[in-house]
C-alpha positions in Angstrom: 0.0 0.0 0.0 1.7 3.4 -1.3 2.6 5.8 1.8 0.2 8.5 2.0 1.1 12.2 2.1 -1.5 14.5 2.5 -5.3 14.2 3.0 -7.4 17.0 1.9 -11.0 17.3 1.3 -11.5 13.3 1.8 -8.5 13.0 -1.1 -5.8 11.7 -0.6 -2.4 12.1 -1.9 0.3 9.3 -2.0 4.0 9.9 -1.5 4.4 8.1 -4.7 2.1 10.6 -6.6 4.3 13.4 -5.4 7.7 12.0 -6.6 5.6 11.6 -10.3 4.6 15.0 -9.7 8.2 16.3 -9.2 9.5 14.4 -12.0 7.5 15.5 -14.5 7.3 19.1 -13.9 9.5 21.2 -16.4 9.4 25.0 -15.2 10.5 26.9 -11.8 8.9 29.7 -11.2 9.6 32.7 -9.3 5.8 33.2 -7.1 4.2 30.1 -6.2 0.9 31.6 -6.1 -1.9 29.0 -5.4 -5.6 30.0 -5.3 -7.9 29.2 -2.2 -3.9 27.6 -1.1 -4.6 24.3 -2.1 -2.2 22.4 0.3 -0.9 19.6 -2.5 -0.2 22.6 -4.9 1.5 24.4 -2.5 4.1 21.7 -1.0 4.6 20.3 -4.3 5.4 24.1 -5.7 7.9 24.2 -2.3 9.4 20.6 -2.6 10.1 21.1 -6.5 11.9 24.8 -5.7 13.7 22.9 -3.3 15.2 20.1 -5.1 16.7 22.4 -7.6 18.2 25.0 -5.2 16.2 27.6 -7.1 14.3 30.6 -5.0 10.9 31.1 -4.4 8.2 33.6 -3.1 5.1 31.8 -1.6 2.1 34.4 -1.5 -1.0 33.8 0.3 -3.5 31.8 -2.0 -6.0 34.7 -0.5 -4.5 37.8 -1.7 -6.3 39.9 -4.0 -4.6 41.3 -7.3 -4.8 44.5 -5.2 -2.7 43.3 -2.1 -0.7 41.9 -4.3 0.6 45.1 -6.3 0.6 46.8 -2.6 3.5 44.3 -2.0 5.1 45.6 -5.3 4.9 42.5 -7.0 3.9 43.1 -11.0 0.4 40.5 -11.1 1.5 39.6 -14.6 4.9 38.4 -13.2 2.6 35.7 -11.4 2.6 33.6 -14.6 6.0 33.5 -15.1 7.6 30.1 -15.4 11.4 29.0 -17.4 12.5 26.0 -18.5 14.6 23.5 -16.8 17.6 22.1 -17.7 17.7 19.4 -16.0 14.9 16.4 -15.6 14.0 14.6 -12.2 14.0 10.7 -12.6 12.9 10.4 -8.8 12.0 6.5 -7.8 12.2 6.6 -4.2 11.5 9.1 -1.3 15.0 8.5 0.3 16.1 9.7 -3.2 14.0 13.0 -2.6 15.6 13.2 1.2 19.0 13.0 0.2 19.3 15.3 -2.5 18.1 17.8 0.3 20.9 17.0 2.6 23.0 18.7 -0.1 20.7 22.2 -0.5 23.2 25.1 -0.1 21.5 28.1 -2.0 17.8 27.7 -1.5 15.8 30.8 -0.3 12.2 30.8 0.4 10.5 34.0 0.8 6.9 34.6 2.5 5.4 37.4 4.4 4.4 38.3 7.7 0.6 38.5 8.0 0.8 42.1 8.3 -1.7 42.5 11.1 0.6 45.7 12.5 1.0 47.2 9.2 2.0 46.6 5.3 2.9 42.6 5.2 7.3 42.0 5.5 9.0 40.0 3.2 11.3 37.7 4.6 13.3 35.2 3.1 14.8 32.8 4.5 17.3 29.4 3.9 16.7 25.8 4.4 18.8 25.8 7.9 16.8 28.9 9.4 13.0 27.6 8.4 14.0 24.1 9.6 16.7 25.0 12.6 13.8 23.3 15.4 12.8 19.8 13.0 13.4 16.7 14.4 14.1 13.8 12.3 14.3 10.4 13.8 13.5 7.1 12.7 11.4 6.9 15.7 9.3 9.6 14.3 8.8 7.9 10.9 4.8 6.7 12.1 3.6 10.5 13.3 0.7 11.4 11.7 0.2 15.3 11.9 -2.9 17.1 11.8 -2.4 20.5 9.6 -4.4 23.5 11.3 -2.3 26.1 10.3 -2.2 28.6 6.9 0.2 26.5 4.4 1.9 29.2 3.1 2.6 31.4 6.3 5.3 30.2 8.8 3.9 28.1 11.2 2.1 26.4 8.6 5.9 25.5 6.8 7.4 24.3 10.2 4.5 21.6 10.4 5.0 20.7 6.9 8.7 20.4 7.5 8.6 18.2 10.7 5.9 15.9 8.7 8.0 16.1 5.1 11.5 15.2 6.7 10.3 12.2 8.5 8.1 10.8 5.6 4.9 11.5 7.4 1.3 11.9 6.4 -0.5 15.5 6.9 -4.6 15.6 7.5 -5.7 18.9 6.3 -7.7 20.7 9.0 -7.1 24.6 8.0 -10.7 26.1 7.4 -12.3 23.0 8.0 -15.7 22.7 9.7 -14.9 22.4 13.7 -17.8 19.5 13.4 -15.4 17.1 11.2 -12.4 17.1 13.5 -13.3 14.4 16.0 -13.7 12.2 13.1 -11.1 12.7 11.3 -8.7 12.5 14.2 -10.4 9.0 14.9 -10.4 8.5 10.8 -6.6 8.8 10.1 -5.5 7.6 13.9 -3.8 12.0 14.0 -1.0 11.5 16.4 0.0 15.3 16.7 -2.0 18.3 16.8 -0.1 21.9 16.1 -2.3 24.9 15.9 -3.6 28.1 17.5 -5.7 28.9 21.3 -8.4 30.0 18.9 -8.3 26.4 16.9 -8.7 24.8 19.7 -11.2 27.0 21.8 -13.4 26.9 18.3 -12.9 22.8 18.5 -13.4 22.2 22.0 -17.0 22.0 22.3 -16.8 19.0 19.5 -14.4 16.5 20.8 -14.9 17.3 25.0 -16.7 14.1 26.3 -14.4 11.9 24.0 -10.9 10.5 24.7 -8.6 10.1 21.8 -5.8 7.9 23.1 -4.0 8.0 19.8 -2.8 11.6 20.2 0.7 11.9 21.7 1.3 15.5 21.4 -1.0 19.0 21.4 1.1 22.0 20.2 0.3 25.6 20.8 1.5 28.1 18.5 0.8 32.0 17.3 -1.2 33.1 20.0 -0.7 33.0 23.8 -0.6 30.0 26.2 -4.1 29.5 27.8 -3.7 27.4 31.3 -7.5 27.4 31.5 -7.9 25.7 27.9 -4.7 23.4 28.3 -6.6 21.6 31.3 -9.8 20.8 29.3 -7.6 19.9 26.7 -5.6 17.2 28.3 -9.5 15.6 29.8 -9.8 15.0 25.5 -5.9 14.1 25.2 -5.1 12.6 27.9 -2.3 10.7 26.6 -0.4 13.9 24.8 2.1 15.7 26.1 1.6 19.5 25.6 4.2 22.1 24.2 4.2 26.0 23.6 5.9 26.9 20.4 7.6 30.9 20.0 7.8 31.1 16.7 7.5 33.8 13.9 7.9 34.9 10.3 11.2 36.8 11.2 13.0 34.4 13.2 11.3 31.1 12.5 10.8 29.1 15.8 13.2 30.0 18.4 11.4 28.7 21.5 9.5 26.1 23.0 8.2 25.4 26.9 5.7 22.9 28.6 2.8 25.2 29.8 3.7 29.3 29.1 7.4 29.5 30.5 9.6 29.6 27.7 13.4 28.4 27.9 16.0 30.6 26.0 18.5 28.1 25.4 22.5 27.6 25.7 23.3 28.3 22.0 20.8 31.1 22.2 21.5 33.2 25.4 23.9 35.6 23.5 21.6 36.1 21.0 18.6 37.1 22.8 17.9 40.3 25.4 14.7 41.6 26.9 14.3 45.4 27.3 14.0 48.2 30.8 10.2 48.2 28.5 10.1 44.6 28.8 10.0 44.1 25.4 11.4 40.6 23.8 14.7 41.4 20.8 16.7 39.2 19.0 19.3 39.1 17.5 19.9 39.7 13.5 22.0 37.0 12.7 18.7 34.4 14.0 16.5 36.3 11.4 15.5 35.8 8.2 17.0 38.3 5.5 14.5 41.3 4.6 15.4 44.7 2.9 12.0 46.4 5.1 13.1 45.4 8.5 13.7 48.3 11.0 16.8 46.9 13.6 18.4 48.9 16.8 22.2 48.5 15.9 22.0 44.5 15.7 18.7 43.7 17.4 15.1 43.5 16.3 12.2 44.4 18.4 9.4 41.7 18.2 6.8 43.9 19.9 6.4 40.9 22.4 6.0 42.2 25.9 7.6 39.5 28.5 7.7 38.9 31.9 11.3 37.5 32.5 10.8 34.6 35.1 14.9 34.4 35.5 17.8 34.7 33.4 17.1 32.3 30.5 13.6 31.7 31.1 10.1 34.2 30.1 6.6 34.5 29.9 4.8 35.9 27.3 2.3 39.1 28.0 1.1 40.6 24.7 1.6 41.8 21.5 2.6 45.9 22.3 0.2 46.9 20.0 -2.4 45.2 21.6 -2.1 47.3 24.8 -4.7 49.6 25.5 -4.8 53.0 27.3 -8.0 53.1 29.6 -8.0 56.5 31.3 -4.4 56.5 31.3 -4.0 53.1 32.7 -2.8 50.8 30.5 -4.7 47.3 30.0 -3.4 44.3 28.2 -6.7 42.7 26.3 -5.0 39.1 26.9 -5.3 39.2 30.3 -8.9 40.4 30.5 -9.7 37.6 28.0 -8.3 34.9 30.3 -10.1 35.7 33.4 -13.3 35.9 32.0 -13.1 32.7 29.5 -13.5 31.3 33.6 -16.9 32.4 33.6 -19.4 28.9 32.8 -21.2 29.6 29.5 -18.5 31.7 27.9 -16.7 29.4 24.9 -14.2 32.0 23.6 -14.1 35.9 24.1 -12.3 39.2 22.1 -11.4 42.0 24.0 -10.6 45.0 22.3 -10.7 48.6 22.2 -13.2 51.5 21.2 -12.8 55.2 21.0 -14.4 57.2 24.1 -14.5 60.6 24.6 -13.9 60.7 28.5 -11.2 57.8 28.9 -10.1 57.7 25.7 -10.6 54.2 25.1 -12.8 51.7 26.6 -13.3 47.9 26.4 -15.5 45.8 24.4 -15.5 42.0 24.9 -16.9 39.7 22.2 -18.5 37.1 23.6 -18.6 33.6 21.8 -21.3 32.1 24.4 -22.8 28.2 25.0 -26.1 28.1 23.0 -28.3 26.8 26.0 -26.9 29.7 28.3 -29.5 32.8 28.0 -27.9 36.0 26.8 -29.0 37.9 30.0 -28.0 35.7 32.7 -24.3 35.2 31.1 -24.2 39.2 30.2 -24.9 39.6 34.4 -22.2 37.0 35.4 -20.0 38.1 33.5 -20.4 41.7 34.6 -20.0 40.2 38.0 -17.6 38.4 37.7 -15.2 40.8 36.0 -16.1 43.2 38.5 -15.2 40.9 41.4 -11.4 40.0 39.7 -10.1 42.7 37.7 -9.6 46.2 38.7 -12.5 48.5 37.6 -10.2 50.0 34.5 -9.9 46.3 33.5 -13.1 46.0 33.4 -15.3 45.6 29.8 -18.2 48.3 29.6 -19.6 46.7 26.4 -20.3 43.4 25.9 -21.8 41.7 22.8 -22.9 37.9 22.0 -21.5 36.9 18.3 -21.4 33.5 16.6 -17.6 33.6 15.6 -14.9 36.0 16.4 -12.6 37.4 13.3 -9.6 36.1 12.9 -6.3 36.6 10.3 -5.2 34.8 7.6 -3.0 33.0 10.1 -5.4 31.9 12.4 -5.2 34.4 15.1 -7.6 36.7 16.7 -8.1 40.4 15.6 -8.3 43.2 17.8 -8.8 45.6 15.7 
């Protein structure tokens, strides 16, 4: 039975139909643009720049023709393809893996997801975008669920990890939450990488179940929710759970058990938290990019962390995400966290609105359980918030929605 690679849309695609895939395409092509980012398109597109050392910029599949001029990029030079002068004869996988070992050149270039601005481009080589992968023959029967945006970051270190170690991918990324239970049962999905939001938006579909099969839950893009890692581990109970730092910059950097991140040995020099608090690191752990602003040598993520000791930190929140209540100063994350404690509430956005006296006030988006009456949770919520958070912290408007907005990424917006 041929080796499967990916599974999308109850399709699925053999290892064996990607090395006939690889062989007989003729052109490279300078954008690998794909449409609605059809995950087989888009790895192959990746693999096939790969094996011939040749560079490539990976766009989101969801950009318009006018985001994509914004970026500077002609749209006519989309269809641009030349010739190749040499021809794949791939018969094996191993064949695929080994020619890989020997990539020098390669440069991939994607772009940050621009929720703080014009998108970056950043480019970056084979040894940055894979510096965290594992490969082990004792990973070789991992199956990964993929929850993440292919052609975005976090999306290419899943597909990495999986690639690398022969594994087979079950596409999850826009799919209905009501499907997941049964295609983790389906395909037996051994590891699970996404977002808070993924798996707040999944929870109320697989709680009451047990899937045994699942050996690790990931956490990636957004911050690390204690409350949600507890009802997580009642529905996989056998998985061990890990918090990824990662981003388009830098690539992932850092990982911890629960939301204390470990800055390690080979790393220390490289790293440095601000008098502000604020999370930098170091240019030569970045990708390459012409747009990015540095301070001498360092880059400023515009992550706020609490430093727990010398090569250990917590993550707070984005600094843009901060919030300037009457002059006190409010991070939305923390609001968010004590009031997804409050029975009924399934997942909640806090965020800002203009106000005349305060200059800002805070609204909370309310994703709510559908027997809970709007009411009653609007009043214990009130009262709950007003019992543990300090009156400035507290949310004046709050509104019941079905689904909270989100990027192309996966993560919530604030704005």
């Amino acid at each position: 039975m041929e080796k499967v690679f990916l599974v999308h849309n109850d399709i699925a695609y053999s290892y064996q139909k990607l090395l006939l895939d690889l062989n007989n395409k003729e052109y490279e092509i300078p954008y690998l643009y794909v449409k609605d980012n059809h995950p087989y398109d888009v790895f192959l597109g990746i693999v096939h720049s790969l094996l011939f050392d040749y560079p490539i910029e990976v766009l989101d599949g969801d950009f318009s023709e006018k985001e994509i001029s914004e970026l500077g990029i002609d749209v006519n030079a989309l269809t641009l393809k030349s010739k190749l002068k040499e021809h794949l004869n791939l018969q094996k996988l191993d064949e695929v893996m080994q020619r890989v070992k020997d990539i020098e050149n390669w440069q991939l270039t994607l772009y940050t997801s621009g929720t703080t601005g014009r998108p970056k481009k950043m480019s970056h080589t084979f040894q940055t975008l894979t510096r965290n992968v594992k490969i082990h023959k004792k990973f070789e029967n991992d199956i990964w669920a993929f929850a993440y945006n292919p052609t975005h970051m976090a999306g290419l270190q899943v597909f990495f990890q999986a690639f690398l170690n022969q594994n087979t991918l079950i596409y999850m990324f826009g799919e209905s939450m009501k499907k997941i239970p049964a295609l983790i049962e389906e395909y037996q999905i051994t590891h699970i990488s996404s977002t808070a939001t993924f798996y707040r938006n999944v929870l109320p579909y697989v709680q009451g179940n047990t899937f045994y099969m699942v050996k690790r839950v990931t956490f990636g893009g957004e911050k690390f929710d204690l409350l949600l890692e507890e009802k997580l581990k009642a529905v996989f109970s056998n998985a061990k759970m890990i918090n990824i730092y990662a981003s388009t910059e830098a690539g992932s950097l850092f990982t911890a058990q629960r939301d204390t991140f470990e800055i390690k040995l080979e790393h220390q020099q490289w790293v440095k938290i601000t008098a502000q608090q604020e999370l930098c690191i170091h240019h030569s752990l970045l990708g390459h990019s012409k747009s990015l602003s540095l301070d001498s040598e360092w880059f400023h993520t515009g992550d706020l962390v609490e430093l727990v000791d010398e090569t250990h930190f917590k993550f707070q929140s984005r600094q843009s995400d901060m919030v300037n209540v009457g002059g006190y100063k409010v991070n939305p994350l923390e609001v968010e966290n004590i009031l997804m404690q409050v029975p009924g509430v399934i997942d909640i956005l806090v965020k800002s609105k203009n106000n005349s006296v305060t200059g800002e006030l805070l609204v909370a988006d309310v994703i709510k359980n559908q027997e809970m009456d709007e009411k009653e949770l609007k009043k214990e919520i009130k009262q709950y918030a007003s019992i543990h958070l300090q009156e400035w912290k507290v949310p004046r408007i709050i509104k019941f929605v079905d689904e909270l907005p989100s990027t192309r990424t996966g993560k919530k917006v604030r704005k």
